[in-house]
N, C-alpha and C positions, 0 to 999 in steps of 0.2 A: 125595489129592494134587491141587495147583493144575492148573487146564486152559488156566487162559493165563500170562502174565506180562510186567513192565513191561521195554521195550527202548527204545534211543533207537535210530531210523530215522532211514537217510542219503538227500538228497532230491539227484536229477541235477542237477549245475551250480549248486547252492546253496551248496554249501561247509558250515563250521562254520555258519552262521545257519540251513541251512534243516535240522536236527538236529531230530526231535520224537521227543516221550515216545510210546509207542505200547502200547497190548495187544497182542501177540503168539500166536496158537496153542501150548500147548506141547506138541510131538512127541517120542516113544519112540524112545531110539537104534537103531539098525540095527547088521546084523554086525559087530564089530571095531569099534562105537564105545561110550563111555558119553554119559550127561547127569551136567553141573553143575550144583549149585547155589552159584551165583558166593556169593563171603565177601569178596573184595577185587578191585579191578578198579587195574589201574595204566595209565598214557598213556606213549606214547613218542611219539617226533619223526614217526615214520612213521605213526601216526593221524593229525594233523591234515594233513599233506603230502599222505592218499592221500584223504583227507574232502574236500580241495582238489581236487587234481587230478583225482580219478574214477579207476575202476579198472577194466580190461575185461569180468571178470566182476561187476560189480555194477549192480545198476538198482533205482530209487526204490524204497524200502522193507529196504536192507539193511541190517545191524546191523552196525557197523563195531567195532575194535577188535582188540587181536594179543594182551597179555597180562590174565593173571588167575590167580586162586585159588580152590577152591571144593572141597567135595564131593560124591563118586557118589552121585548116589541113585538111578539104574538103568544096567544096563548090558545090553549088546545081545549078541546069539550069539556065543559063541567068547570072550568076556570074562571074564579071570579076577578081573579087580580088584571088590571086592566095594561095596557101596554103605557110605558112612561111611570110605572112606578120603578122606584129604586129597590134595587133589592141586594143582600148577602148571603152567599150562599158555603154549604160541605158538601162538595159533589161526591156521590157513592163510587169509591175505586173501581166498582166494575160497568162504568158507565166512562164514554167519553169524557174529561177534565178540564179544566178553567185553563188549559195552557193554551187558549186560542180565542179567537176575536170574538166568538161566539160559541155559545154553551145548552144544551137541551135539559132542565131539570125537574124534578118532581116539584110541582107545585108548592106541596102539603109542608115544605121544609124548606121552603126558601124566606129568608127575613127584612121584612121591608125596616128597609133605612131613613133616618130623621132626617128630615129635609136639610137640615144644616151639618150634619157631618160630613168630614172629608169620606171622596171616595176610598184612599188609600188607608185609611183609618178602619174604614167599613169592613175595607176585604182582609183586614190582616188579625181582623177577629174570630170567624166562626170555628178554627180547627183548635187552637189553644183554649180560648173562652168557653166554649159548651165542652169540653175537655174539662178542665177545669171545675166546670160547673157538676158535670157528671160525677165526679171524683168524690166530691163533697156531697153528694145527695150520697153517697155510700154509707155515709157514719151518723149515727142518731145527734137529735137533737140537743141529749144530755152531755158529749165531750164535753169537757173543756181544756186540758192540755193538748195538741196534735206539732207535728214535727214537720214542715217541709221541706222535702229534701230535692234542691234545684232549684232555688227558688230566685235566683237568675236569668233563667229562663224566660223563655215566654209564659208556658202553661203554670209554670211555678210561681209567676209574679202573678200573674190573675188571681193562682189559687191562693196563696198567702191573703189576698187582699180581702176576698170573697169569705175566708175563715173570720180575718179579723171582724170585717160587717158585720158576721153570725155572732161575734160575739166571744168567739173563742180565745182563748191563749196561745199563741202562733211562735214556734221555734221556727227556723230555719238554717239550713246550709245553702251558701254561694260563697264565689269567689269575691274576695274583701272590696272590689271596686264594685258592688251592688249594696255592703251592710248599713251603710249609711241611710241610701233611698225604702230601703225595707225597716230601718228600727223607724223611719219619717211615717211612713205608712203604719206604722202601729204593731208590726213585729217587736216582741219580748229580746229578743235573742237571736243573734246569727253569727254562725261558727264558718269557721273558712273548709271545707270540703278535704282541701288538700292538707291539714293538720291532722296527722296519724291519731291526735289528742282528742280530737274534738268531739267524741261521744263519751268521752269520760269529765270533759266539759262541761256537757248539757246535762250529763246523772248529777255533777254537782250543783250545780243551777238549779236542776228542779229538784234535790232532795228529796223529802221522805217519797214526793210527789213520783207518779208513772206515768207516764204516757197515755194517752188513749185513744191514738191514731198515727198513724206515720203514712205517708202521700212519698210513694218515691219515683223519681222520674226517671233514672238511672239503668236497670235493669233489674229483672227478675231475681238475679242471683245476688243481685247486690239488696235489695230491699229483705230477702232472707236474711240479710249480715244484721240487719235493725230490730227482727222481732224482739230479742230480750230487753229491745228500750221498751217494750209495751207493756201496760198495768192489765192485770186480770181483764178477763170480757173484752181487750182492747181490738184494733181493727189496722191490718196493714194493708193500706191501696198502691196497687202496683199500674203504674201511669202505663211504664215499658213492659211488655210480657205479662207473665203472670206466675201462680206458684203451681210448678207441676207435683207439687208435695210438700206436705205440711213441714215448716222451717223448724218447729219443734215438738216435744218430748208429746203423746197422745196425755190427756187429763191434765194437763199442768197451770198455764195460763189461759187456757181455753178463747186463744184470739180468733178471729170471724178475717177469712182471705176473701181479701175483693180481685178482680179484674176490669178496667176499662178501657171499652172495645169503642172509640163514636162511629166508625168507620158499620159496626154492624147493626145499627141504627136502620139504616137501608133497608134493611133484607127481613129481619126478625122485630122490629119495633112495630107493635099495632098503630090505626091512624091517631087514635089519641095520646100514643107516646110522640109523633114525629110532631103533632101538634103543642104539644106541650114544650118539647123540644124547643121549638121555631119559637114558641112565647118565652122561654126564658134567653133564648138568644137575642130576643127585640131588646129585654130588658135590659140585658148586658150593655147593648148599641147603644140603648139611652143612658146607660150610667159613663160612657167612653163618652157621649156628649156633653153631657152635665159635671163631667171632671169629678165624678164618685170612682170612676177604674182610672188607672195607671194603665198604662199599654206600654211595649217599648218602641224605643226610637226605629226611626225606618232609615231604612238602606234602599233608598232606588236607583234602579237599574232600568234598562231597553228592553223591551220585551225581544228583540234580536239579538240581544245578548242573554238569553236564558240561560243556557248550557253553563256561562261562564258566572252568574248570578247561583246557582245549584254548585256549581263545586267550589265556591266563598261558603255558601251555608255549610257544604259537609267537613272546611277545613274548619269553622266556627273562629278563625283568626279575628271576624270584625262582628261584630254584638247586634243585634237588632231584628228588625222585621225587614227582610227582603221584600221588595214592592214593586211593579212594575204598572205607570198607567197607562192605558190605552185612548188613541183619540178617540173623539162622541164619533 
């Protein structure tokens, strides 16, 4: 067995440039975790954001990164999952990340994969999809108008999809080269984002009808701009941020503010939440198998060109799921 392995290392206040390729020690999991060995590494928006900003638990030398794919090759006390299984995983931010050959993670939250899906498939779900999933576990069972705003996106295309399954009536905003594959999927309605019109659109479309959820992937301050689409008791979930203050008047429409956090899953989620977690993340896998989810198209790249893979995603010039795989 290898005794180190190749990781890119995050350097303080450098940002994406100050990323280097490193030899790393490799360490034996502990109770209740296994070791990866990564097969596919995928990016999301909150790698380069948090490569950016800094992160309270991280200092020079950390291995950044949230999602991946990989196999057990050992596993630590108390662990049942055997080495050779496949597995996808959200590595907790304040832990070493998927940007390296090999990975240390909590057991209890890693999702074994169908034998027959692609690697790169596998890895470019857990941060969008259980995202997504989370979002919509916020709003009762009774909606049935909801708005997704971003639904373009990765977590936006999941989530639209996941609504429409439930059963709901699903609006959406994207950019007009997604409205075609989202009204195929079963979306009502999708308004181009960048039309100044287009919420005065959707009041016409749904007449006397309100809202009863809005999903915005956008920002906090921007999902405030949307409460007055919401009907009485409605519910606005804020993908990005959250609301540091109620967006309107006290007693009026009396809507219900969500926040979703997957990243503190980690820290504050009992073992029965991370469990639950990890089963409806298999589920997800098997419906990406069985051609029930849409995922988006992948962008692969070199895992030695990561640097240059992370500042394509933060320019967002080219659409898809960034992927890198790695040899067995």
């Amino acid at each position: 067995m290898k005794t180190d392995f190749a990781a890119w290392s995050w350097t303080a206040g450098a940002g994406i440039d100050g990323l280097q390729l490193v030899r790393k020690s490799l360490d034996q999991p502990g109770p209740g975790e296994v070791l990866i060995a990564n097969r596919a590494i995928a990016l999301n928006p909150v790698d380069w954001k948090i490569i950016e900003w800094g992160h309270a638990a991280w200092k020079t030398g950390h291995v950044p990164g949230v999602d991946g794919m990989g196999v057990v090759v050992a596993s630590g006390a108390g662990v049942p999952i055997k080495p050779g299984t496949r597995v996808a995983y959200h590595q907790s931010l304040d832990r070493d990340g998927s940007f390296a050959e090999f990975c240390i993670l909590d057991a209890a939250t890693v999702m074994t994969v169908p034998a027959a899906l692609d690697d790169a498939w596998a890895a470019s779900l857990p941060c969008p999809g259980l995202t997504a999933w989370q979002a919509l576990e916020k709003i009762p069972g009774s909606a049935g108008e909801v708005l997704v705003v971003g639904a373009g996106g990765a977590v936006g295309l999941l989530l639209a999809q996941l609504a429409v399954q439930r059963g709901l009536r699903v609006w959406a905003t994207a950019s007009t080269a997604h409205h075609a594959q989202l009204k195929a999927l079963g979306v009502v309605g999708v308004f181009d984002y960048r039309d100044a019109g287009w919420q005065q659109a959707l009041q016409s479309a749904l007449g006397e009808r309100r809202l009863d959820a809005v999903f915005d992937t956008v920002s906090g301050a921007h999902a405030a701009t949307l409460a007055p689409l919401l009907g009485y008791n409605g519910h606005l979930v804020c993908i990005q941020d959250r609301q540091e203050s109620a967006p309107l008047p006290a007693f009026s429409t009396a809507i219900s503010l969500h926040e979703v956090a997957l990243n503190s899953f980690h820290a504050y989620a009992s073992l029965s939440d991370r469990q639950a977690l990890r089963q409806h993340g298999e589920r997800l896998l098997d419906a990406v198998l069985n051609g029930i989810l849409r995922v988006p198209g992948q962008q692969v790249f070199d895992f030695h060109e990561l640097p240059q893979a992370l500042r394509a995603l933060k320019q967002g010039s080219i659409s898809g799921k960034w992927v890198a795989r790695l040899a067995d």
